[in-house]
C-alpha positions in Angstrom: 74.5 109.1 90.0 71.1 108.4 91.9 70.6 105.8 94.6 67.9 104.8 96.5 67.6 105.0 100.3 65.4 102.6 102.6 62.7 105.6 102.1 62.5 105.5 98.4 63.9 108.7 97.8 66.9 109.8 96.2 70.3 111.7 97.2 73.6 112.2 95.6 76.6 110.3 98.2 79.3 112.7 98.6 81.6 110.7 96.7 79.9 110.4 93.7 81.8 113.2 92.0 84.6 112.2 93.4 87.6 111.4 90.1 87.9 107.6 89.1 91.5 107.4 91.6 89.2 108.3 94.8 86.7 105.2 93.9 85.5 104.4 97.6 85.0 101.1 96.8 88.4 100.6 95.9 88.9 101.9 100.2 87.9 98.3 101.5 91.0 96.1 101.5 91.1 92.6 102.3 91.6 91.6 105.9 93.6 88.0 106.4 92.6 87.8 109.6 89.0 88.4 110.0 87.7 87.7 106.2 89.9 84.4 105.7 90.2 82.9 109.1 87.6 84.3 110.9 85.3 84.1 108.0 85.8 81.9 105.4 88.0 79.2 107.3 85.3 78.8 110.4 82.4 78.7 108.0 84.6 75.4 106.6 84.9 74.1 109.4 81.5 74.4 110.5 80.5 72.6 107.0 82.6 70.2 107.9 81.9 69.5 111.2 77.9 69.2 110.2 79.0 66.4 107.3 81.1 64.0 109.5 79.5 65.4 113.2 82.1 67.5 115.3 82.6 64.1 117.6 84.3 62.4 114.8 86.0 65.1 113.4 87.4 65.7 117.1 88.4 61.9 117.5 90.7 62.6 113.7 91.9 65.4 115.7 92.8 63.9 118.5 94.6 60.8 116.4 96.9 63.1 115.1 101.0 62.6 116.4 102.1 65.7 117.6 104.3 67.3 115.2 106.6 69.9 115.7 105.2 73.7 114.8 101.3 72.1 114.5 99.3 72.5 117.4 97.9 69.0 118.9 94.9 69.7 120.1 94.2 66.6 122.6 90.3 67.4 123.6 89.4 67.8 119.5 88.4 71.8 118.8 84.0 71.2 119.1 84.3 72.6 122.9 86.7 75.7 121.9 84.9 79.0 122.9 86.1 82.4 121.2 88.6 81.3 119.0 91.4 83.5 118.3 93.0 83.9 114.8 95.9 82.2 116.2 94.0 78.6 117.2 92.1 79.4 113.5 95.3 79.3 111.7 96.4 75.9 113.6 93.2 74.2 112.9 93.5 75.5 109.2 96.9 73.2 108.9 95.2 70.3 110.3 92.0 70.3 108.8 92.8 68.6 105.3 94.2 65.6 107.2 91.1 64.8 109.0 88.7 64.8 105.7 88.5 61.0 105.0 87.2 58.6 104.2 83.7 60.9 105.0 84.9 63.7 103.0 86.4 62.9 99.3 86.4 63.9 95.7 84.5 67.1 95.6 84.9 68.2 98.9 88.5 67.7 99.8 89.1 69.2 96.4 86.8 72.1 97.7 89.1 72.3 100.9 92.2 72.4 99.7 91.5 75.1 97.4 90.6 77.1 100.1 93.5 76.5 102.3 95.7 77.0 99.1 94.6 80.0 98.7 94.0 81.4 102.4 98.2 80.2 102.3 99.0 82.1 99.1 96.9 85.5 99.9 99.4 86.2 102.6 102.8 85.8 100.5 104.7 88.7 101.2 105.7 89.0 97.4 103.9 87.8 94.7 104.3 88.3 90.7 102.2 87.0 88.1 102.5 83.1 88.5 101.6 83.3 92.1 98.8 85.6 91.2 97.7 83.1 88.6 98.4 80.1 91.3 95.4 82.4 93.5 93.2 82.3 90.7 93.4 78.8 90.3 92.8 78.1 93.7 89.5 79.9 93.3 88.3 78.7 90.3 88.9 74.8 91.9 86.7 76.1 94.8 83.9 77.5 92.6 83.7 74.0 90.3 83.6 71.9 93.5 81.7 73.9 96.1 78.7 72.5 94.9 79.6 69.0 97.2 78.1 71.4 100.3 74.9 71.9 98.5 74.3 68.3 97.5 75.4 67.3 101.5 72.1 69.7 102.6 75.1 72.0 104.2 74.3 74.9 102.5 71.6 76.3 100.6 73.7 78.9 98.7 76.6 81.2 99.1 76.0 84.1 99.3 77.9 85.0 101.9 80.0 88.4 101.9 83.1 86.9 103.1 83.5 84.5 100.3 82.5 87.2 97.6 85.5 89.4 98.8 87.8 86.5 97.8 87.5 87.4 94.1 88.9 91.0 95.1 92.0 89.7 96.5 94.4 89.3 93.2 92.9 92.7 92.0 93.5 94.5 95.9 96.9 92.8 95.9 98.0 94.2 92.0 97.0 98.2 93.1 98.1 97.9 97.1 100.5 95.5 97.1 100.7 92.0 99.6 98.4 91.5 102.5 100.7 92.2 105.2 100.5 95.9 104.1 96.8 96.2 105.5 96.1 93.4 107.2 94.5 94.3 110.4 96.1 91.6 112.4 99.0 93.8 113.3 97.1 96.8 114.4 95.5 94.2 116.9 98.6 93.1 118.2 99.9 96.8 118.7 96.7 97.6 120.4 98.1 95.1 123.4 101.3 96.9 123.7 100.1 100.4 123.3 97.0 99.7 125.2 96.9 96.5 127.9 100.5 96.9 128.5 100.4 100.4 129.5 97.4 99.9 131.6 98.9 97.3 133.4 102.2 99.4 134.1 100.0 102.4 135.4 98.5 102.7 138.9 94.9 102.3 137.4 94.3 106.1 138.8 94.7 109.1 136.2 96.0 106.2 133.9 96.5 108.1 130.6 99.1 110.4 131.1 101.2 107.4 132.7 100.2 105.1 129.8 101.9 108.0 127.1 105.0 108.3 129.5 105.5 104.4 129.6 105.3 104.4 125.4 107.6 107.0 125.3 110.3 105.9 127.2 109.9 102.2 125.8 110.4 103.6 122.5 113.3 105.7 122.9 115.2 102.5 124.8 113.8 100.5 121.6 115.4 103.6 119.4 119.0 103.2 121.3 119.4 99.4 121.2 118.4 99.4 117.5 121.2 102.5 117.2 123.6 100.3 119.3 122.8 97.0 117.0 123.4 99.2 113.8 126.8 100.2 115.1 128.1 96.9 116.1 127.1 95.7 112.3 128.8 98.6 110.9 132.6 97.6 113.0 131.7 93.7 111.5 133.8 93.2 108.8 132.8 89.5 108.8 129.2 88.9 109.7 128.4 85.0 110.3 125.4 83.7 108.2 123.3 84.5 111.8 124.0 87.8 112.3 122.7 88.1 108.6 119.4 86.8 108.8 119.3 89.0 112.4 119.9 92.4 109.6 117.2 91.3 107.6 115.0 91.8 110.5 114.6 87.9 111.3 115.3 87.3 115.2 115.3 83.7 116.8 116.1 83.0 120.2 117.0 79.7 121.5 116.4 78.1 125.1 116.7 75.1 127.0 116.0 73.5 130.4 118.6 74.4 133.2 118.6 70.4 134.1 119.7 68.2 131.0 117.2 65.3 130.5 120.1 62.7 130.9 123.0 63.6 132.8 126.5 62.3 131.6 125.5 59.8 129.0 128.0 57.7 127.3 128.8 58.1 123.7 128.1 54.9 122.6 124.4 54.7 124.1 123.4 58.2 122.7 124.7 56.2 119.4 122.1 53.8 120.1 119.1 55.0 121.6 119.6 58.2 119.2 119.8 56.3 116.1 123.0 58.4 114.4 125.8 56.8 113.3 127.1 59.6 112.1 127.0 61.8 115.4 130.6 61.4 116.5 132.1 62.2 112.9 129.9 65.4 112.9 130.8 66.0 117.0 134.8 65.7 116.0 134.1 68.2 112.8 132.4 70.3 115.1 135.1 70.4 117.9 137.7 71.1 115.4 135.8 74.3 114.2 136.2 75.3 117.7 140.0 75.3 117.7 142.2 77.9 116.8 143.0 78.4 113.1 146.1 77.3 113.3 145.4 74.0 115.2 142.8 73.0 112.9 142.7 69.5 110.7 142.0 71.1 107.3 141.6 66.9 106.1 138.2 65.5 107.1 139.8 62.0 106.7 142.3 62.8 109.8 139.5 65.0 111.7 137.4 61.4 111.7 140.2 59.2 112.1 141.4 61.2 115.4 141.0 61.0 118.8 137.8 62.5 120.5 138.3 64.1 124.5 134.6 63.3 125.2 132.9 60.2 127.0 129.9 61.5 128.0 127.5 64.2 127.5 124.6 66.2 129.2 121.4 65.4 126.5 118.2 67.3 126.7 115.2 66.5 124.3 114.0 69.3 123.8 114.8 73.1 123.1 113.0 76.1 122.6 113.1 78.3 119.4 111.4 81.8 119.5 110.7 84.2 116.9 109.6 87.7 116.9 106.2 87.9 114.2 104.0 90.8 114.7 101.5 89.2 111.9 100.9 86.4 114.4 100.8 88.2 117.6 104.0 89.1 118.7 106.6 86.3 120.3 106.4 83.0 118.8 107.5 79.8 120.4 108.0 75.9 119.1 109.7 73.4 120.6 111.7 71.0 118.9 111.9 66.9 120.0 114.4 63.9 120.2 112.8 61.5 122.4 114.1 58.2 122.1 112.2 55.2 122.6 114.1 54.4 125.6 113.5 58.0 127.1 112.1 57.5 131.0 108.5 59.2 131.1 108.1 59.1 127.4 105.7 55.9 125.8 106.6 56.5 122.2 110.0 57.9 120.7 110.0 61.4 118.4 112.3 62.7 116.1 111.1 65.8 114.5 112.3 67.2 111.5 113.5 70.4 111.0 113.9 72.5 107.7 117.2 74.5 108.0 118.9 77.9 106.1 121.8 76.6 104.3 121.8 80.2 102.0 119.9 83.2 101.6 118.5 82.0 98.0 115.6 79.9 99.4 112.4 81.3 97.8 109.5 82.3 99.1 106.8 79.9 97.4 109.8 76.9 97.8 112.7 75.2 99.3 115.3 76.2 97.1 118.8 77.2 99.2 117.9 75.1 102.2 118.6 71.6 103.6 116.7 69.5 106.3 118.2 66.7 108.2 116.2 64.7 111.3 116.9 66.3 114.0 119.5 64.2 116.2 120.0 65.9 119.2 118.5 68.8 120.6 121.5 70.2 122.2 123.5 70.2 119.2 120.9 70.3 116.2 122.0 74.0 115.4 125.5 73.4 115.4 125.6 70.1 113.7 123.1 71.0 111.0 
């Protein structure tokens, strides 16, 4: 096979001989993070920005109620400077609700089939109807893209980062999901085996020291994980949490030393909380804590008894972490139970959280799991 160079002359590239499995086309995988977010989500934005002005989209932004795991970004996004795939991806889940009324038809319909399938690429299984669902997505894009061209926002797209969406399905059919080569993770080890080490050195004949500090980080790593597969193995009855910690999924929970409200009667936390319900589900809860033996196996009588308690400590908040490398390491939300009557606090917030109730939920749904508005913070987990 002859190409061209820039000179006019011709050359054989080394690969041309190379058999039909060594294609070096087929060597250029999709990349989440810098061809959808970094690419074809901030060129979106941008588009959209230049049809409603960045002032108003900011003021939608602004507008929105915080909610928990969305970031609320209270000074809009126009004045952001080097935006990190991590701020990309929380714009991307906020961007759709800030389209109308200037935005409609066309180009919401153009927008959403972008996000859906930015949202679908990175499923970390697919089969042939999420495929399908991906091709879709891109075929919406393609009959309503046009809406940019009639605004004067573009004159074309020709643009390489939207050409290699119509690679993904195929990349994702011979290499499998994203996750497997998405170069967000090799980012994110690049702070621990680079920055970190640099930091723990004495900045003088740094790279032996950096090497030593790996090694010895892994090999602690190594023993805890051989320490955590031994105490799984003398488990005979592993709870539902010590499950999902197996499967490699690892949330930590916090909360503030001080509680929010010290020693607060039942019957206000009743009221100001809005749950009826809360002292049923606190006396269910206390009797799980008893011994087997003591327990009311009769929900009527575990309602109908006594309860010990008065008061309680209530905090509003609590923090859940979770380790993902795909998003940069340590992840951290807070969840909310203001009430309205909360000092320092304007307007009450609830938030509502989704909850594991098996391990059958599906990855494209909610199947297997439950959600319930999340009372208290203090005993959300327990009382879920």
């Amino acid at each position: 096979m002859d190409t061209f160079n820039i000179h006019g002359s011709t050359f054989d590239p080394f690969w041309s001989k190379f058999p039909s499995l060594c294609d070096i086309h087929r060597s250029i995988t999709p990349d989440v993070l810098h061809q959808l977010y970094q690419g074809v989500l901030k060129h979106l934005v941008s588009w959209v920005q230049e049809v409603m002005t960045p002032a108003e989209l900011d003021r939608k932004i602004r507008c929105l109620p915080p909610t928990f795991g969305v970031r609320h970004f209270k000074n809009g996004i126009s004045a952001l400077k080097q935006i990190s795939g991590r701020e990309r991806k929380e714009i991307g889940k906020i961007l759709l609700a800030c389209l109308a009324p200037e935005i409609t038809g066309e180009g919401a319909k153009a927008c959403r089939a972008i996000l859906d399938f930015i949202y679908m690429a990175q499923y970390e299984s697919h089969d042939d109807q999420t495929l399908k669902y991906m091709e879709d997505a891109l075929k919406q894009w393609h009959e309503n893209r046009d809406y940019f061209m009639q605004k004067e926002v573009r004159d074309d797209f020709n643009i390489p980062k939207f050409h290699s969406l119509i690679h993904y399905v195929e990349a994702i059919k011979r290499f499998g999901a994203t996750d497997n080569y998405n170069t967000e993770l090799f980012e994110r080890l690049h702070i621990d085996f680079t920055k970190l080490g640099w930091q723990a050195s004495n900045k003088r004949d740094h790279f032996p020291q950096m090497v030593k500090w790996i090694s010895r980080r892994e090999k602690v790593a190594m023993f805890d994980y051989s320490l955590t597969e031994m105490s799984w193995a003398t488990e005979s009855d592993a709870d539902s949490l010590g499950s999902s910690e197996k499967s490699g999924n690892t949330f930590t929970y916090t909360i503030a030393k001080h509680p929010t409200e010290s020693n607060k009667p039942l019957e206000m936390i009743l009221d100001t909380h809005f749950i009826p319900q809360f002292l049923n589900r606190l006396k269910e809860f206390l009797n799980a804590l008893l011994p087997p033996k003591q327990r009311q196996g009769n929900h009527a009588l575990i309602r109908n008894s006594p309860i010990p308690i008065l008061a309680l400590d209530v905090w509003h908040s609590f923090k859940i972490q979770s380790e993902s490398p795909g998003d940069g390491g340590m992840i951290q939300e807070i969840v909310r139970a203001i009430p309205n009557k909360s000092k320092g606090s304007e307007t009450r917030r609830f938030d509502t959280v989704v909850v594991m109730a098996t391990n059958d939920a599906e990855s494209i749904s909610l199947e297997g799991e439950s959600h319930c508005q999340l009372e208290n913070s203090t005993m959300h987990q327990k009382l879920c």
